[in-house]
C-alpha positions in Angstrom: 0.0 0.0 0.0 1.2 3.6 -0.3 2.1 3.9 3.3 3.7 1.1 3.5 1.9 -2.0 4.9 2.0 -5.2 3.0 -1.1 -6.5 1.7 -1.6 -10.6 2.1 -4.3 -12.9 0.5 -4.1 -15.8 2.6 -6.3 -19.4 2.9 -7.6 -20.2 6.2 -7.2 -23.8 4.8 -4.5 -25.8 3.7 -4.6 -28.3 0.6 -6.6 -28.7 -2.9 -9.4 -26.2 -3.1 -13.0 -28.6 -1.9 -15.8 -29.1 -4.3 -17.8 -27.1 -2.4 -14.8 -24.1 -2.2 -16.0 -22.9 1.3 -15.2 -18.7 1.7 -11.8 -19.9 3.9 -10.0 -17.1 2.5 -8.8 -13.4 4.0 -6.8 -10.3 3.4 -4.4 -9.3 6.0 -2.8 -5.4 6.2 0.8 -6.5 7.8 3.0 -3.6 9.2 6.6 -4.2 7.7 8.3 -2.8 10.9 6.7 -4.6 13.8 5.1 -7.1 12.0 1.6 -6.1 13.2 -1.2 -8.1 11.9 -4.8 -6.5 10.9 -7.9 -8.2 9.8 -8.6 -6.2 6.2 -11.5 -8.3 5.4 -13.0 -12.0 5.3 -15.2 -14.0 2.8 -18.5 -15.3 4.3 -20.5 -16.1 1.4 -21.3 -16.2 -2.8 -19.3 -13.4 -3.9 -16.8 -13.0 -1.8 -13.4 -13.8 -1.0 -13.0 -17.5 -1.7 -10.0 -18.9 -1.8 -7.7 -16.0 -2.3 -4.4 -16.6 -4.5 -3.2 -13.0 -5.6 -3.9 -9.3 -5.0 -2.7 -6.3 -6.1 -3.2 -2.6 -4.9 -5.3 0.0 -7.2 -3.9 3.7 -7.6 -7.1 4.6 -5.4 -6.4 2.3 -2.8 -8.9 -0.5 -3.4 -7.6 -4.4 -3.1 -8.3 -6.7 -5.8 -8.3 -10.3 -5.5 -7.7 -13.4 -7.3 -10.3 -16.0 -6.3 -9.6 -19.6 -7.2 -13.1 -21.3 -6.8 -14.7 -22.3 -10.0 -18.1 -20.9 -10.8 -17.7 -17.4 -8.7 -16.3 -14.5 -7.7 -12.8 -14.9 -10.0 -11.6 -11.1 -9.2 -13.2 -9.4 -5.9 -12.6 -5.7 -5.2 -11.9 -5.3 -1.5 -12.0 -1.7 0.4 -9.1 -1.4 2.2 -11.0 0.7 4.9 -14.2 -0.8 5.6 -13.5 -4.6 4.2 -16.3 -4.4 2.1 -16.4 -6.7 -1.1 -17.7 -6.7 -4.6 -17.2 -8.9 -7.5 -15.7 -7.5 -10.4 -15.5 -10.4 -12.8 -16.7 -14.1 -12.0 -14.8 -17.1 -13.5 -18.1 -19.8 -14.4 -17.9 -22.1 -17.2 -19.0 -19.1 -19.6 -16.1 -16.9 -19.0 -12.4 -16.8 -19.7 -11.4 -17.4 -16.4 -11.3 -20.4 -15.2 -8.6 -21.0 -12.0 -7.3 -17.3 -11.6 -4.1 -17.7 -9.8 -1.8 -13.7 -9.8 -3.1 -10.6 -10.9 -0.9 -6.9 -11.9 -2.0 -3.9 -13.1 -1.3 -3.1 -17.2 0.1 0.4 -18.0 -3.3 1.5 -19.1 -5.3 0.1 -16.2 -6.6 -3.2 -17.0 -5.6 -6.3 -14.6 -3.5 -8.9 -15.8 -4.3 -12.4 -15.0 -2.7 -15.5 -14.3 -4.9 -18.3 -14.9 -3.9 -22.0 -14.1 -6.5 -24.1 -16.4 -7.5 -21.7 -19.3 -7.0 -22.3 -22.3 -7.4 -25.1 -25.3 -5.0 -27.5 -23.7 -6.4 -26.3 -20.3 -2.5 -25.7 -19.7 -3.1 -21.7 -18.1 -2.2 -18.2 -19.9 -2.9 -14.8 -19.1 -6.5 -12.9 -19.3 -7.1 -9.6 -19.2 -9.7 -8.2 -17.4 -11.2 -4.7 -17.4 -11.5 -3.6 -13.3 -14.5 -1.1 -14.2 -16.8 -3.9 -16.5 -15.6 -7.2 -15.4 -15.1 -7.8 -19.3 -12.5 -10.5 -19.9 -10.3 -11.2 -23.0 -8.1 -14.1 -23.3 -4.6 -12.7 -24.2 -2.1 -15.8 -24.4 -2.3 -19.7 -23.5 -0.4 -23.0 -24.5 2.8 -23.8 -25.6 5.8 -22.6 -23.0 2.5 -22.0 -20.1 2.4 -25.4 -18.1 0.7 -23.1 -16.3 1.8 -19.8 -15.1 1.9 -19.0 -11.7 3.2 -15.1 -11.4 2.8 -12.2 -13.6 4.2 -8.5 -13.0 3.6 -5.9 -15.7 6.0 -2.9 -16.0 5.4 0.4 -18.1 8.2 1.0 -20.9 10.0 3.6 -20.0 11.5 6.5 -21.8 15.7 6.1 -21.7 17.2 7.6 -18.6 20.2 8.6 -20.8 20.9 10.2 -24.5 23.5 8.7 -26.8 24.8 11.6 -29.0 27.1 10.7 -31.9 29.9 13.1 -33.5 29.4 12.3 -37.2 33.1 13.4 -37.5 
C-alpha cells in the first residue's frame, strides 16, 4: 500500500481447493516494521473472498483479489478501509477465467491475470480483465504456459540517458 503495509491474501485452509470451495480465505494489512497483523477483510458467502491466490493494490487504494473457486467470484474488489467486497469479474464455465491464480496492473489500467487451467489444452495463460466492467479477453495460452503462476507488468520507459554521436 502507499504507506507502506503489505497486503496478504491468505487461505484459512490448507490443501486442494474442496468441491464445495467454502469462503476460507482473508486479506491481511501487515506492518513491515513490527510485524503487526490486521484483519482487512473475510469471505463469508457467494461473492466473496473464496480462496484467495493474488492481489494487487489500485492507484485509489482499493484491493483486488484473485479468487480460485470455480463458478464465482474470480476477481473481488476489496475496500481497504471498511472490508467491504464486490465482485468484479466471475470465473463460471462461460467466462475466460477459469482458475485465476496472480493478478498486476497493465500500463493502461486493466488487470492482468494469471490463470492456471484456461486455455485449449487447459494448460493456463494470461486474461485480461477490465477492473471497471468485469469484461474479460483471453490474451495468451499453450505452448511454453504449463501453467503460469506469477505475472508482474511494467510500463516502458522513456531512456534515462541520451547517446549523441559526432558524425566526424
Amino acid at each position: 500500500e502507499r504507506e507502506g503495509s503489505l497486503v496478504v491474501a491468505n487461505r484459512m485452509a490448507p490443501g486442494p481447493v474442496g468441491a464445495d470451495c467454502l469462503p476460507l480465505g482473508k486479506v491481511v494489512r501487515v506492518d513491515p516494521g513490527s510485524g503487526e497483523q490486521q484483519l482487512v477483510a473475510q469471505g463469508d458467502g457467494p461473492g466473496e473472498i473464496a480462496w484467495p491466490l493474488g492481489l494487487a493494490v489500485a492507484a485509489d487504494g482499493g484491493i483486488l483479489v484473485a479468487n480460485e473457486c470455480a463458478g464465482g467470484a474470480g476477481l473481488v474488489r476489496v475496500d481497504p478501509f471498511a472490508g467491504l467486497q464486490s465482485e468484479i469479474t466471475w470465473n463460471s464455465q462461460q467466462d475466460v477465467l477459469a482458475t485465476p491464480e496472480r493478478i498486476a496492473f497493465d500500463p493502461g489500467g486493466a488487470l492482468l491475470v494469471s490463470d492456471f487451467s484456461v486455455g485449449p489444452d487447459q494448460d493456463g495463460g494470461i486474461v485480461r480483465v477490465d477492473p471497471d466492467t468485469g469484461s474479460q479477453s483471453l490474451v495468451r495460452a499453450g505452448e511454453l504456459f504449463n501453467p503460469p503462476l506469477g505475472i508482474a507488468a511494467v510500463a516502458n520507459r522513456p531512456p534515462s540517458a541520451v547517446l549523441t554521436l559526432d558524425p566526424s
